[in-house]
C-alpha positions as CSV (number, residue, x, y, z in Angstrom):
1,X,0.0,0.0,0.0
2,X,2.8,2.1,0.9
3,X,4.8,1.2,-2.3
4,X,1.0,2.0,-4.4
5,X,0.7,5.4,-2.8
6,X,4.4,6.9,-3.4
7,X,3.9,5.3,-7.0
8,X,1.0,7.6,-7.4
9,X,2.8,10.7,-5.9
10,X,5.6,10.3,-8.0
11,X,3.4,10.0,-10.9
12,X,1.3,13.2,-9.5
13,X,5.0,14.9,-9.0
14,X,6.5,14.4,-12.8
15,X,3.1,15.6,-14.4
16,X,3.1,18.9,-12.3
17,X,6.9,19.3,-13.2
18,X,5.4,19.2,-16.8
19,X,2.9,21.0,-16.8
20,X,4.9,24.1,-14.3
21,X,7.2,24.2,-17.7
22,X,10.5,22.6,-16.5
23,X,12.2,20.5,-18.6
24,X,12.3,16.5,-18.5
25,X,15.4,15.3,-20.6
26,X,17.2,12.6,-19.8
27,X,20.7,14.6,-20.3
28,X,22.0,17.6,-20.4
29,X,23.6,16.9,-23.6
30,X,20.7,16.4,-25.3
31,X,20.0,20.7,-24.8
32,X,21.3,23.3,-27.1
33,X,22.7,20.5,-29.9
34,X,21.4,21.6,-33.4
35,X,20.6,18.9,-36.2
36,X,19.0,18.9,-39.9
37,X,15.7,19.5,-40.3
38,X,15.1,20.1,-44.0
39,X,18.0,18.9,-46.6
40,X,20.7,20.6,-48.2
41,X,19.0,23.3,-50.6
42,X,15.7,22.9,-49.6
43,X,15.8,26.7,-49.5
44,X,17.6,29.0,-51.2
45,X,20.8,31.3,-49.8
46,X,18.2,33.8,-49.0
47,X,16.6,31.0,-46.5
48,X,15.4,33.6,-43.9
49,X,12.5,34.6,-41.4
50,X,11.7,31.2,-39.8
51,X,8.1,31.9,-37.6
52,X,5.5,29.3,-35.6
53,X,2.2,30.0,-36.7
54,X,-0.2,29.3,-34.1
55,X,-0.9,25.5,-35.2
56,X,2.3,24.7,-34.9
57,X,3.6,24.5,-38.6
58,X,7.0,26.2,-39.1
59,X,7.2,28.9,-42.2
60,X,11.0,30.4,-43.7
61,X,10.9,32.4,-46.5
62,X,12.8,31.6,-50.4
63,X,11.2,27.4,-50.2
64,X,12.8,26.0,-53.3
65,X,13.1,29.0,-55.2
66,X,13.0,32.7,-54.1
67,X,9.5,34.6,-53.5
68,X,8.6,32.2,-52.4
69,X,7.4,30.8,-48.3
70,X,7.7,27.1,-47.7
71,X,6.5,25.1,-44.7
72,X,7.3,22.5,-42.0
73,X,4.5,20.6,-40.8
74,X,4.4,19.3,-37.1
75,X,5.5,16.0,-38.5
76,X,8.5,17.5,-40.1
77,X,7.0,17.3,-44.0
78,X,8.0,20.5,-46.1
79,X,6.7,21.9,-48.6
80,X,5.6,25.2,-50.5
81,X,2.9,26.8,-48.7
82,X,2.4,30.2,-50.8
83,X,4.7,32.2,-53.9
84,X,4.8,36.1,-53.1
85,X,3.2,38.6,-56.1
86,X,5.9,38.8,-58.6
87,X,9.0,40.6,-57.6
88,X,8.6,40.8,-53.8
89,X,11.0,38.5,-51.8
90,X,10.3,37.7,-48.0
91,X,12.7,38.4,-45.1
92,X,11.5,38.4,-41.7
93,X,8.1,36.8,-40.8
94,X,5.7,37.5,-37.8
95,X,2.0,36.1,-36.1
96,X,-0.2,38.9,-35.2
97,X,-2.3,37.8,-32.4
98,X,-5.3,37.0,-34.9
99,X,-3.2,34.5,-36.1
100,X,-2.1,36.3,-39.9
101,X,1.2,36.6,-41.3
102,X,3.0,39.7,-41.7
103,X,6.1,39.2,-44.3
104,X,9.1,41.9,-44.7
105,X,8.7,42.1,-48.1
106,X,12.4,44.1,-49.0
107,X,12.1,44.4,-52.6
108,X,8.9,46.2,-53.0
109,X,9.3,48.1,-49.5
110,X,6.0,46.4,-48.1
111,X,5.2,44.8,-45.0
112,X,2.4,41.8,-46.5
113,X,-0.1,40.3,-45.0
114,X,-1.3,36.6,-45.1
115,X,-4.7,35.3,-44.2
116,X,-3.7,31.3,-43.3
117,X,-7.1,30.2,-44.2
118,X,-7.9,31.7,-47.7
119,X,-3.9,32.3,-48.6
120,X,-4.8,35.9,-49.6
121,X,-1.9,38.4,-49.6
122,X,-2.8,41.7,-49.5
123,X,-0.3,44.8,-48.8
124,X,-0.8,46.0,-45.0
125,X,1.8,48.9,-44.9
126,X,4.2,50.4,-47.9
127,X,7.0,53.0,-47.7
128,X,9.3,54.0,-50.2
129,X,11.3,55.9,-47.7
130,X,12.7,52.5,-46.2
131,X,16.1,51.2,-47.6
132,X,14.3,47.8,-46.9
133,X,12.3,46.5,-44.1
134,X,14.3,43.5,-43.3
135,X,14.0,41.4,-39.4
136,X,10.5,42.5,-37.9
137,X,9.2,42.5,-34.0
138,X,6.1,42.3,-32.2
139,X,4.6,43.6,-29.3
140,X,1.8,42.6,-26.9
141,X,-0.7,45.5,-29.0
142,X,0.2,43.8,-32.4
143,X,2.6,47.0,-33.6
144,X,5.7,46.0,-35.7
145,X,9.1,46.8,-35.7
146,X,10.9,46.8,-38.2
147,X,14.8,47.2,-38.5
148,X,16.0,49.1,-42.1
149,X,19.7,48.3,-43.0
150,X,21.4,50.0,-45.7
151,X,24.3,47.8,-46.8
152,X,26.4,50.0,-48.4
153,X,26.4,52.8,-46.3
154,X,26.6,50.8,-43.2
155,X,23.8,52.6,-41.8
156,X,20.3,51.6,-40.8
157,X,16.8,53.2,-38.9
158,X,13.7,51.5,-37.3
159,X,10.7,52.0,-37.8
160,X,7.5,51.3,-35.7
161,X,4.4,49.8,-37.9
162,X,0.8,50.9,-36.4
163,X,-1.8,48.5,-36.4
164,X,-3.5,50.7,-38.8
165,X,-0.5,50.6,-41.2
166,X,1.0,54.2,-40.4
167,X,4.8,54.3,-40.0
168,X,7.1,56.3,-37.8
169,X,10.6,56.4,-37.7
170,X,12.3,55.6,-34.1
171,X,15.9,56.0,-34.7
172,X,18.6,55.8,-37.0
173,X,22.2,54.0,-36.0
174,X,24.4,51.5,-37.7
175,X,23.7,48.6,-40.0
176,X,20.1,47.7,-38.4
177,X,19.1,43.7,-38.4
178,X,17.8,41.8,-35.4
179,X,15.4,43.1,-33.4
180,X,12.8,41.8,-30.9
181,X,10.4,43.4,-27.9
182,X,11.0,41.4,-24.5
183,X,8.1,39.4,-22.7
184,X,7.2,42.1,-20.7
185,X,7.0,44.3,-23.7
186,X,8.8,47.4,-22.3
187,X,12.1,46.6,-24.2
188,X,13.2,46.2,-27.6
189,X,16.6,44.8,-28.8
190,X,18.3,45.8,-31.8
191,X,21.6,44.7,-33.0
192,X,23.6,46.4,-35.7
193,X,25.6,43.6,-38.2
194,X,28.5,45.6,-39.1
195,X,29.1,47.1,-36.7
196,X,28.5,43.9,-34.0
197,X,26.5,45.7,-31.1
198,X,23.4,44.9,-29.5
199,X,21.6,47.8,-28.1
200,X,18.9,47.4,-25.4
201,X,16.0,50.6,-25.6
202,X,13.2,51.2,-23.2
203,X,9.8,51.1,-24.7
204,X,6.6,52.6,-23.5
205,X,2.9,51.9,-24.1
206,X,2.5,53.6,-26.8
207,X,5.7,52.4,-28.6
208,X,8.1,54.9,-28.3
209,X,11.6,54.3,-27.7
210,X,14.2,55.8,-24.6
211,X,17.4,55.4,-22.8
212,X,19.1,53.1,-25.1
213,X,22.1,51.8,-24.8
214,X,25.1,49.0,-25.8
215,X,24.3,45.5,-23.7
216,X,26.7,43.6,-25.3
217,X,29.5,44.1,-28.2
218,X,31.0,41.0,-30.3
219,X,34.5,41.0,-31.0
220,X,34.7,39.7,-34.7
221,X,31.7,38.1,-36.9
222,X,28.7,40.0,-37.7
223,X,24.7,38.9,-36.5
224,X,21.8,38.7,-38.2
225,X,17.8,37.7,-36.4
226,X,17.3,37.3,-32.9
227,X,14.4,36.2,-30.4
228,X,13.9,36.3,-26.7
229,X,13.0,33.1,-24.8
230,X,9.9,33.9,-21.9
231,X,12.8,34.2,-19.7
232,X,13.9,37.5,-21.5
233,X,16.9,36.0,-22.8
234,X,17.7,36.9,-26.2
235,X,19.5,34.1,-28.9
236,X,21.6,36.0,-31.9
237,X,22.3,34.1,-34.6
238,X,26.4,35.1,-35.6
239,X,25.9,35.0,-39.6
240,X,29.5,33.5,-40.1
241,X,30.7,32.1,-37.1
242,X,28.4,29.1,-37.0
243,X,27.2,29.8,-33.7
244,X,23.5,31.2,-31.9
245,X,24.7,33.4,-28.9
246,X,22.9,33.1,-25.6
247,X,22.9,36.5,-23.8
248,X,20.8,37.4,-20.5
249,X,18.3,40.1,-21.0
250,X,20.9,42.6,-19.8
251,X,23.6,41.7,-22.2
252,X,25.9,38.8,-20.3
253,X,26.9,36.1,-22.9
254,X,25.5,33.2,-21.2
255,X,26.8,30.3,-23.9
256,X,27.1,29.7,-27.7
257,X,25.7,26.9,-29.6
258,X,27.0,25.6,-32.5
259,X,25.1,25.1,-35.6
260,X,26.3,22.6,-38.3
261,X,26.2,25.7,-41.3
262,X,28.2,28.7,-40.9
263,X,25.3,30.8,-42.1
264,X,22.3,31.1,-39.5
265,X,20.3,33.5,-40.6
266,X,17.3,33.4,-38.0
267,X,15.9,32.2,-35.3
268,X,12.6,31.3,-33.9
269,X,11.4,29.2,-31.3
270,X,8.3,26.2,-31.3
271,X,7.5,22.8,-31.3
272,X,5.4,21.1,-28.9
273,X,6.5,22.9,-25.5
274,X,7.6,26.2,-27.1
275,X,11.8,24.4,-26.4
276,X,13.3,23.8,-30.1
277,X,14.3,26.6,-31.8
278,X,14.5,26.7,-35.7
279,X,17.2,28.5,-37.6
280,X,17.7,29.0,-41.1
281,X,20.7,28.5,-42.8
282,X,22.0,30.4,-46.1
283,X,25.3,28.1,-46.9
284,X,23.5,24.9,-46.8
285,X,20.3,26.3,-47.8
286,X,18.2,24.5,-45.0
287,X,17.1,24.2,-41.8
288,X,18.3,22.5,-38.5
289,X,17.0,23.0,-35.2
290,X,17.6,22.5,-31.7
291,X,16.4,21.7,-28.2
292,X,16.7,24.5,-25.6
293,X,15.6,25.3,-21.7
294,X,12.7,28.1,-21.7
295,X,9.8,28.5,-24.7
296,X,10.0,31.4,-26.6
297,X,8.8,34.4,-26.4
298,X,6.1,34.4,-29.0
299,X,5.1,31.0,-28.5
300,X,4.0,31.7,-24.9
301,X,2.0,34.6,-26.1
302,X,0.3,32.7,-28.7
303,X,-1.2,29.9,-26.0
304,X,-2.6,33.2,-24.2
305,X,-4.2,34.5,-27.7
């Protein structure tokens, strides 16, 4: 009887650790190791913007060809799931909290919009001013954020996008790419490529920006996308280097993992607990992915949409 009853509590005490949102793995090693997910050139080397929608299904931009988005189901199957209109090429991709798509569209200076049920894409924003809206954010009101790199001047702005479709300039600074809005949505991340900083802004209610200022500085390799965990803690993918830095939400680097291409591109974060992140990959044109300690971000705040 005794036996029966600790049986039960020890039953009673795995599925709370589960459902409190710790992690069960049966090593250590089996955290922050990165393996295929799609082949060799499933996607072009503009394989970018990897995103969860809200069933689960992975989306990265340039599937097969460019203009294109392609699709992981849950089961790991890919395939295409829509072609842009003609010119436009993705970059990043985001959820809104109605569940659409909203695609940096670089080429044609457009933020697009994707309803997941009909497949219709429709133009939400446009502005010629931007050298390109490249990585885009998202905060807790559904207003964008959107970072605007020029290459060959080495400089770049942000730019928020209103719900309504209006945008306003926030700042302009070095070669612009990642950027993300923290859980508690009253701080968005930015890091410059070029120039290899990560800046770290205060942002209000109404999505203005203050106070900012360098978190962390790499020594050599540049950065591309980046996403917070629910923890805060932001992962940079070091286009170049092969690696996804770890740093804490005020800058510390906490560890690096090593992908298998030398490319990553972006970053997002999913599966069945929120705990593998997807990257994209530009020299092997694919995806791998990898197991890590905290949900993301975004996936967290999709299961309270």
């Amino acid at each position: 009887m005794v036996f029966h009853l600790n049986n039960k509590i020890a039953k009673a005490l795995c599925l709370s650790i589960l459902l409190s949102g710790s992690v069960l793995i049966s090593t250590a090693q089996e955290l922050f190791v990165s393996s295929e997910l799609t082949p060799a050139k499933s996607f072009t080397s503009g394989a970018e913007g990897p995103a969860v929608g809200l069933t689960g299904t992975v989306y990265a931009v340039n599937y097969g060809k460019q203009g294109t988005i392609g699709q992981i189901t849950t089961n790991g199957k890919a395939s295409l799931f829509i072609e842009l209109p003609a010119g436009s090429i993705g970059n990043g991709i985001r959820f809104d909290s109605k569940g659409n798509m909203l695609i940096a569209d670089y080429t044609k200076h457009n933020i697009l919009k994707v309803n997941m049920l009909t497949k219709a894409i429709s133009v939400f924003a446009h502005n010629s001013r931007m050298s390109q809206p490249n990585d885009i954010a998202i905060d807790n009101k559904d207003r964008l954020y959107a970072s605007d790199p020029n290459w060959k001047e080495n400089t770049g702005r942000i730019w928020r996008i209103d719900t309504n479709g209006k945008f306003t300039m926030l700042d302009s600074m070095g070669t612009t790419n990642g950027i993300e809005v923290s859980p508690d949505n009253k701080f968005l991340y930015v890091n410059e490529s070029v120039q290899r900083k990560v800046w770290k802004y205060d942002l209000n209610e109404k999505g203005e920006i203050s106070n900012k200022r360098l978190i962390h500085e790499f020594p050599d390799f540049g950065m591309d996308g980046m996403r917070c965990d629910a923890d805060g803690n932001l992962y940079i993918t070091r286009h170049g280097k092969g690696t996804v830095a770890k740093l804490s939400p005020a800058g510390k680097l906490i560890r690096e993992i090593s992908t298998i291409g030398k490319l990553p591109s972006n970053i997002a974060f999913g599966g069945k607990d929120g705990r593998t992140a997807y990257i994209t990959l530009q020299d092997k044109g694919n995806m791998e992915s990898f197991r890590v300690d905290k949900p993301g971000r975004e996936w967290v705040m999709s299961k309270k949409k």
